[in-house]
C-alpha positions as CSV (number, residue, x, y, z in Angstrom):
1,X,37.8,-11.3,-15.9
2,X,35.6,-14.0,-14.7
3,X,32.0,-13.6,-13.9
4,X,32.7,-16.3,-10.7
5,X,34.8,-13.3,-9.8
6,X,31.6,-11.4,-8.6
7,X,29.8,-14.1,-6.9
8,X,29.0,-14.4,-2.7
9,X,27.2,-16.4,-0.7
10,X,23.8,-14.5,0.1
11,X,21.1,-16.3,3.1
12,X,17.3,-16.5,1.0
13,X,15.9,-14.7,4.2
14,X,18.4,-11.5,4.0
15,X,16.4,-10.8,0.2
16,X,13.7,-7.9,1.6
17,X,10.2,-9.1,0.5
18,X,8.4,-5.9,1.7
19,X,9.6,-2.0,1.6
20,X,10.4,-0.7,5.7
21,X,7.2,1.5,6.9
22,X,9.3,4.5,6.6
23,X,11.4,4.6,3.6
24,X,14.6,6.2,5.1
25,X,14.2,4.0,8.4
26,X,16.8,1.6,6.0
27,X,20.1,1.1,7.4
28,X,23.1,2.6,5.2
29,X,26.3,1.5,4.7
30,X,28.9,4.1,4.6
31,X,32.3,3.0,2.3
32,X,35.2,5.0,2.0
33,X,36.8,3.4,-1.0
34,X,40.1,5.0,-0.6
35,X,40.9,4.7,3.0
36,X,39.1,1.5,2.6
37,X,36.6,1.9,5.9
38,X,32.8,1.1,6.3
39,X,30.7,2.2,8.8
40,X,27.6,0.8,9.7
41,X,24.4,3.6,9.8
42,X,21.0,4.9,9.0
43,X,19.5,5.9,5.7
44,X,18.2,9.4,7.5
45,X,21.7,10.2,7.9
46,X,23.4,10.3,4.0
47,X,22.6,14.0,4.5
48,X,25.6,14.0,7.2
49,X,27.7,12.7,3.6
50,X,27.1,15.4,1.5
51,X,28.3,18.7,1.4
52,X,26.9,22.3,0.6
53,X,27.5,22.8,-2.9
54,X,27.4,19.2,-4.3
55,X,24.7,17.8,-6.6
56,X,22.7,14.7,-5.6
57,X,21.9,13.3,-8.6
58,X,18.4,10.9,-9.3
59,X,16.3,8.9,-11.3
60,X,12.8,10.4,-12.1
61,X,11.3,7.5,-14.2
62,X,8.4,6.1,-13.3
63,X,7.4,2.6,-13.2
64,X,4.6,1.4,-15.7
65,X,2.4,-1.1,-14.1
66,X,3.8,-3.5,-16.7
67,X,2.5,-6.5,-16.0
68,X,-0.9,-8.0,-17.8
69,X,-2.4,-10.8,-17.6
70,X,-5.0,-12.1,-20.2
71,X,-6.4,-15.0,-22.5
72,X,-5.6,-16.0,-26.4
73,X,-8.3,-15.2,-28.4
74,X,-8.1,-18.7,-30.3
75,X,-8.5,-21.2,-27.3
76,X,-9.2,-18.9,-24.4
77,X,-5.5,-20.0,-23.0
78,X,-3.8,-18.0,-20.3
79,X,-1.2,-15.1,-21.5
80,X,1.2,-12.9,-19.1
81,X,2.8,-9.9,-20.8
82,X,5.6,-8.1,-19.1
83,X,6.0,-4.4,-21.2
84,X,9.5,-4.0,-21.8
85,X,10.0,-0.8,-24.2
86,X,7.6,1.4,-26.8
87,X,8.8,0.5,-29.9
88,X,6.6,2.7,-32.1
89,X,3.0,4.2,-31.7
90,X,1.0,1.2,-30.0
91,X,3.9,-1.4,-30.2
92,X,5.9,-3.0,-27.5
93,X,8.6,-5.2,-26.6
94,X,7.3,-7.4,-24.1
95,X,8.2,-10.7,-22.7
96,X,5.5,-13.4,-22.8
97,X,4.4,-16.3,-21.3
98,X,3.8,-18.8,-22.2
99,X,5.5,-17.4,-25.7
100,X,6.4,-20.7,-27.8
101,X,2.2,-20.7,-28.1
102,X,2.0,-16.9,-29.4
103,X,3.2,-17.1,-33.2
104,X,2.8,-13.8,-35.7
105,X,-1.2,-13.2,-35.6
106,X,-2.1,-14.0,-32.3
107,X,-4.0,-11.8,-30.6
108,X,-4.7,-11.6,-26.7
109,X,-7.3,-10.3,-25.0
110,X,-7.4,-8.2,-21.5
111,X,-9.8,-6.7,-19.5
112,X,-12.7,-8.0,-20.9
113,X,-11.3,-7.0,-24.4
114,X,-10.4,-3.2,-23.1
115,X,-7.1,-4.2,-24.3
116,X,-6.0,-6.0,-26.5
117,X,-2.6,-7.1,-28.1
118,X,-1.4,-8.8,-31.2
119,X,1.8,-10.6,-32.2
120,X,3.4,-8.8,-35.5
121,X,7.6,-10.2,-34.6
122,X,8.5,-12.8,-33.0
123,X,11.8,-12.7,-30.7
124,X,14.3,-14.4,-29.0
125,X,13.8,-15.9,-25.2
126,X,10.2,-15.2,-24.8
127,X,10.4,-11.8,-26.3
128,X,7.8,-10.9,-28.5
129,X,6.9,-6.9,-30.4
130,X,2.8,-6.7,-30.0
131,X,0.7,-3.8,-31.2
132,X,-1.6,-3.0,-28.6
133,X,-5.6,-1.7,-29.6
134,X,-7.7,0.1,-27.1
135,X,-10.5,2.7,-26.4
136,X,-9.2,6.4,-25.0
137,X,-5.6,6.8,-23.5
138,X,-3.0,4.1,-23.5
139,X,-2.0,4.4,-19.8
140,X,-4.7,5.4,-18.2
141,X,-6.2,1.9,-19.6
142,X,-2.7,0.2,-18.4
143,X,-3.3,1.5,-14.8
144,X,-6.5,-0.2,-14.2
145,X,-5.5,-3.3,-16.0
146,X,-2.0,-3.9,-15.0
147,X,0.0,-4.7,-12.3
148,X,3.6,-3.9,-10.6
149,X,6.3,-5.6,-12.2
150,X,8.1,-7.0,-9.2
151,X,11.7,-8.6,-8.8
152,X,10.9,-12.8,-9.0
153,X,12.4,-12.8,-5.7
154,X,10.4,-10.7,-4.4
155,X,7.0,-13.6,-3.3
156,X,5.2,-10.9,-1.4
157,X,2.1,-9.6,-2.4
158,X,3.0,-5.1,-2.4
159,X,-0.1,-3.6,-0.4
160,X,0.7,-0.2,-1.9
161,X,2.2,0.4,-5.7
162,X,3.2,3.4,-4.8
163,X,6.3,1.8,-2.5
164,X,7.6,0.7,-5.8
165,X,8.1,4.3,-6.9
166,X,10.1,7.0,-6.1
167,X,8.5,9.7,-4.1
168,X,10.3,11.9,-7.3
169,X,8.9,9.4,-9.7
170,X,7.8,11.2,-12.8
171,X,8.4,10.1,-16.5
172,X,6.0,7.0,-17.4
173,X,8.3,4.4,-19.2
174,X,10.2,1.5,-16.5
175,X,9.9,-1.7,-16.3
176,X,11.5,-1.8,-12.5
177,X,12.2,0.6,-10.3
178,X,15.4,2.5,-9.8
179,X,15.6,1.6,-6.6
180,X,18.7,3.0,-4.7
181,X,15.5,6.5,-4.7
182,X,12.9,4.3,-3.0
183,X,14.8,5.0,0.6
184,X,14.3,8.7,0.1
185,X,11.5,10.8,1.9
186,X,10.2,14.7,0.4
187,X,10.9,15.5,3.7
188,X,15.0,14.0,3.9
189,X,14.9,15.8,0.2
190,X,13.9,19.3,1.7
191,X,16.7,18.8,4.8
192,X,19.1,17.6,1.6
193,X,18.4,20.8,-0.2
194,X,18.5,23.0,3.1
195,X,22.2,22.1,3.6
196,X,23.0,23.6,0.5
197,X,22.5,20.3,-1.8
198,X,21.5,21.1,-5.5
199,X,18.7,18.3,-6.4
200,X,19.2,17.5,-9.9
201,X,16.9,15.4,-11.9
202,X,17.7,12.8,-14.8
203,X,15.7,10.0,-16.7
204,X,16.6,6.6,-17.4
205,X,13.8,4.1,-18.3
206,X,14.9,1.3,-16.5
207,X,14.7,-2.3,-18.5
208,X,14.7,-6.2,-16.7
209,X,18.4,-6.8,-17.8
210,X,19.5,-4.5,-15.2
211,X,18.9,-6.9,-12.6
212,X,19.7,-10.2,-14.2
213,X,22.7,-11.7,-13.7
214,X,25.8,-12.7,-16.1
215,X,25.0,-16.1,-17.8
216,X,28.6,-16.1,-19.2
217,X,32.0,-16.7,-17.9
218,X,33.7,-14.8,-19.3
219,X,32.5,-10.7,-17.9
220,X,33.8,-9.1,-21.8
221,X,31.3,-11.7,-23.6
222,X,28.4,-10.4,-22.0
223,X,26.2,-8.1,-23.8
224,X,24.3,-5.1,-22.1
225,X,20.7,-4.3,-22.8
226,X,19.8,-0.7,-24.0
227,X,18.1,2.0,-21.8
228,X,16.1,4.9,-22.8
229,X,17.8,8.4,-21.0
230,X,17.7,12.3,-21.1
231,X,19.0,14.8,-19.6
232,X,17.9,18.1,-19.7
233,X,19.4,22.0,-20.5
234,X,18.9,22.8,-16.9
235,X,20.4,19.8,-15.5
236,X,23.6,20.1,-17.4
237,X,23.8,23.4,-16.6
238,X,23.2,23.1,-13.1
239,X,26.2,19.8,-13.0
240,X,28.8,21.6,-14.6
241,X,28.2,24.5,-12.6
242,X,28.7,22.4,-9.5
243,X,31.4,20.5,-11.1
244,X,33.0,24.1,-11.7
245,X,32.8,25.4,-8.0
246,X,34.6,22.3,-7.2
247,X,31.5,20.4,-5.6
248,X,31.0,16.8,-6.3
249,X,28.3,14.5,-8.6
250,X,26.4,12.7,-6.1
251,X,24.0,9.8,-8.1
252,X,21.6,8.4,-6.4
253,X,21.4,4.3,-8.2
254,X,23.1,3.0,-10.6
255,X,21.2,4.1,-13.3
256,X,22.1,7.9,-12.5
257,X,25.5,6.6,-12.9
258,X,25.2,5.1,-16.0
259,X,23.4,7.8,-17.7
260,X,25.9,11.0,-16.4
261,X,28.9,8.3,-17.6
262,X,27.5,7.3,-20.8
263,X,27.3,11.4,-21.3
264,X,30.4,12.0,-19.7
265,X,32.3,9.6,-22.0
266,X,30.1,11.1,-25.4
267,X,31.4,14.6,-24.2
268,X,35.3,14.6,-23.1
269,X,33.4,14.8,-19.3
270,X,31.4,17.1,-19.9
271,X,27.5,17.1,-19.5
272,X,25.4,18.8,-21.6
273,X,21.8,18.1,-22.9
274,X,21.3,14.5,-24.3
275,X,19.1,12.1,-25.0
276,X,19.3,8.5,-26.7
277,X,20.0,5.0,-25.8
278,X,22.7,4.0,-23.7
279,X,24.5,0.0,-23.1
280,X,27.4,1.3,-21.3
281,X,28.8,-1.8,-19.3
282,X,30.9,-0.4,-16.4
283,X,33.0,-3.3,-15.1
284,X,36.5,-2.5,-13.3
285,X,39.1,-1.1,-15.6
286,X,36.8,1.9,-16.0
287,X,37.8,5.1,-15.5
288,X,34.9,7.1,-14.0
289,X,34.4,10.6,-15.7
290,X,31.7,12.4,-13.9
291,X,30.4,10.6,-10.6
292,X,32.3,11.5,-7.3
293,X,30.1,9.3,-4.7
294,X,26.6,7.6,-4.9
295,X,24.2,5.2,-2.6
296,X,22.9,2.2,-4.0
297,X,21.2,-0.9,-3.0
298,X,22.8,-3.8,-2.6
299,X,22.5,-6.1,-5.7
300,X,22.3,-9.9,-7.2
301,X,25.2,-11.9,-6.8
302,X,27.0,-11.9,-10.2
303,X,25.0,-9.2,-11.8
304,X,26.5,-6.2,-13.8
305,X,25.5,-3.9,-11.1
306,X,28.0,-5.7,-8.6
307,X,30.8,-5.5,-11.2
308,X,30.0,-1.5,-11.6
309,X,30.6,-0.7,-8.3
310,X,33.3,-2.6,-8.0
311,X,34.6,-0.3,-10.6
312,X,34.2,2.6,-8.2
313,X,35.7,1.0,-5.1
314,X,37.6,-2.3,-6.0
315,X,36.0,-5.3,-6.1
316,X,38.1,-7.0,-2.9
317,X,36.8,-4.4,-1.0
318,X,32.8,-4.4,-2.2
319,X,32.9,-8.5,-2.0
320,X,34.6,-7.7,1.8
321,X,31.6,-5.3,2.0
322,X,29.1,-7.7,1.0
323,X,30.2,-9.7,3.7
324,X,29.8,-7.6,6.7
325,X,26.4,-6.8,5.2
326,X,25.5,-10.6,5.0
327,X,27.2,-10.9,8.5
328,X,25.3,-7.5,10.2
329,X,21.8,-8.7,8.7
330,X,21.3,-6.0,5.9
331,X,18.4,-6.8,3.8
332,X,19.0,-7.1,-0.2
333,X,18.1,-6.0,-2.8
334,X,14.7,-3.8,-4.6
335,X,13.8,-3.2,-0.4
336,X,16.8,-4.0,0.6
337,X,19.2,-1.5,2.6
338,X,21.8,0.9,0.8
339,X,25.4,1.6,0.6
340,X,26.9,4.9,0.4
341,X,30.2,5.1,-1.4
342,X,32.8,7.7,-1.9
């Protein structure tokens, strides 16, 4: 399988640089991927998709504002710091710039020196584990220092952070957004639940390699990044209960999917209580154990997340997708619009 396999031609001014005003003002396309039909809609409307008695499934990490910028101790240089992952206590995985000047011992300051970070390992492509030092609490400190790690494609400035979180958002700990949530509303949620819809929460602490595309050719060389997930007593409970009564698992993003799957697969299909660190790569081949339909955004050309739901649906039929999305003006991507697929 050839990464090529999963590339289209995508127009720079379809990429969405800011979110709608109303988050479920998005449009939504509807796939079936066995009768092999799309229909073009709005967002506000999934709720006409789901049925009493299914489970919509969703993401309720919450993104850090990861993103620091400060100088080098030594010669007063400029430093940018993208957090990545809590190793241990105050240490991080982060990715630096510019890194090939920040050796073992350097130390950066932010904030006036409210924060500040030193190197203890270096890594590979820019990555670098730093111990952070600081007065009172960690994040509260990070909140007024740092800033919202946007997409590089995204070149606008975001008025409000809160549009790059979930109105669900929760559990401190991403690095980007799960964004296939950001098109929901509290108020589409309560209609959602009304209907008879069982809102289940997850978390998966979403890291940059989500959203980066394949730099191999050949799709079974690539290597997957590792996640952070849990899922709770109540939620499995709740899943197999609706699984049970014969209603479906409805995820909302690709990282509900890969999270129910990687438990799924760990448990015969089954879901029960788990937490623990997850690179499932779901490419076509894959036999899905636990998801029955999901929305998601529409995503990079060649990225994993193209080659997952291609799994689902086939990928002849997402690529043919793609295309009437390019061709009907969807916008892509983090603000992009959605696809629904069952």
């Amino acid at each position: 399988m050839n990464t090529a396999d999963f590339d289209f031609d995508l127009p720079e001014h379809l990429i969405a640089q800011v979110p709608l005003e109303k988050r479920d003002n998005s449009k939504l396309l509807i796939l079936d991927s066995n009768q092999k039909t799309m229909v073009d809609s709005h967002f506000d409307h999934i709720i006409d998709q789901l049925n009493p008695g299914d489970a919509l499934v969703m993401n309720n990490t919450r993104v850090l504002p990861a993103r620091l910028y400060g100088h080098k101790t030594e010669t007063n240089g400029h430093v940018e710091l993208l957090l990545l992952k809590n190793t241990q206590g105050d240490q991080w995985e982060v990715l630096a710039k510019p890194a090939k000047r920040l050796k073992i011992g350097a130390t950066i300051n932010f904030g006036d020196g409210r924060l500040t970070a030193t190197v203890v390992e270096e890594l590979d492509h820019g990555g670098r584990i730093v111990e952070f030092a600081y007065q009172g609490i960690f994040l509260e400190v990070l909140e007024s220092l740092g800033e919202m790690p946007l997409p590089p494609y995204i070149h606008e400035k975001l008025e409000d952070r809160e549009r790059y979180q979930t109105v669900y958002a929760k559990e401190n700990g991403s690095a980007a957004a799960p964004t296939a949530g950001l098109h929901f509303t509290q108020e589409l949620l309560a209609k959602i639940e009304a209907k008879g819809v069982k809102l289940v929460y997850l978390t998966l602490h979403v890291g940059l390699g989500t959203f980066r595309p394949v730099s191999v050719d050949n799709v079974e060389a690539h290597e997957m990044h590792s996640e952070f997930y849990h899922l709770s007593d109540q939620a499995a409970d709740s899943l197999n209960q609706v699984k049970a009564a014969g209603g479906r698992i409805v995820a909302v993003g690709t990282t509900s999917i890969r999270t129910l799957e990687t438990i799924g697969s760990k448990f015969d299909g089954r879901l029960e209580a788990d937490s623990g660190w997850t690179n499932i790569f779901i490419k076509p081949g894959y036999q899905f154990k636990v998801v029955d339909a999901f929305s998601t955004n529409f995503h990079l050309p060649k990225s994993t997340l193209v080659m997952l739901v291609s799994a689902f649906a086939g990928r002849d039929f997402i690529l043919d997708a793609y295309e009437h999305a390019v061709k009907e003006q969807y916008r892509f991507f983090s603000f992009g619009d959605a696809m629904f697929i069952q």
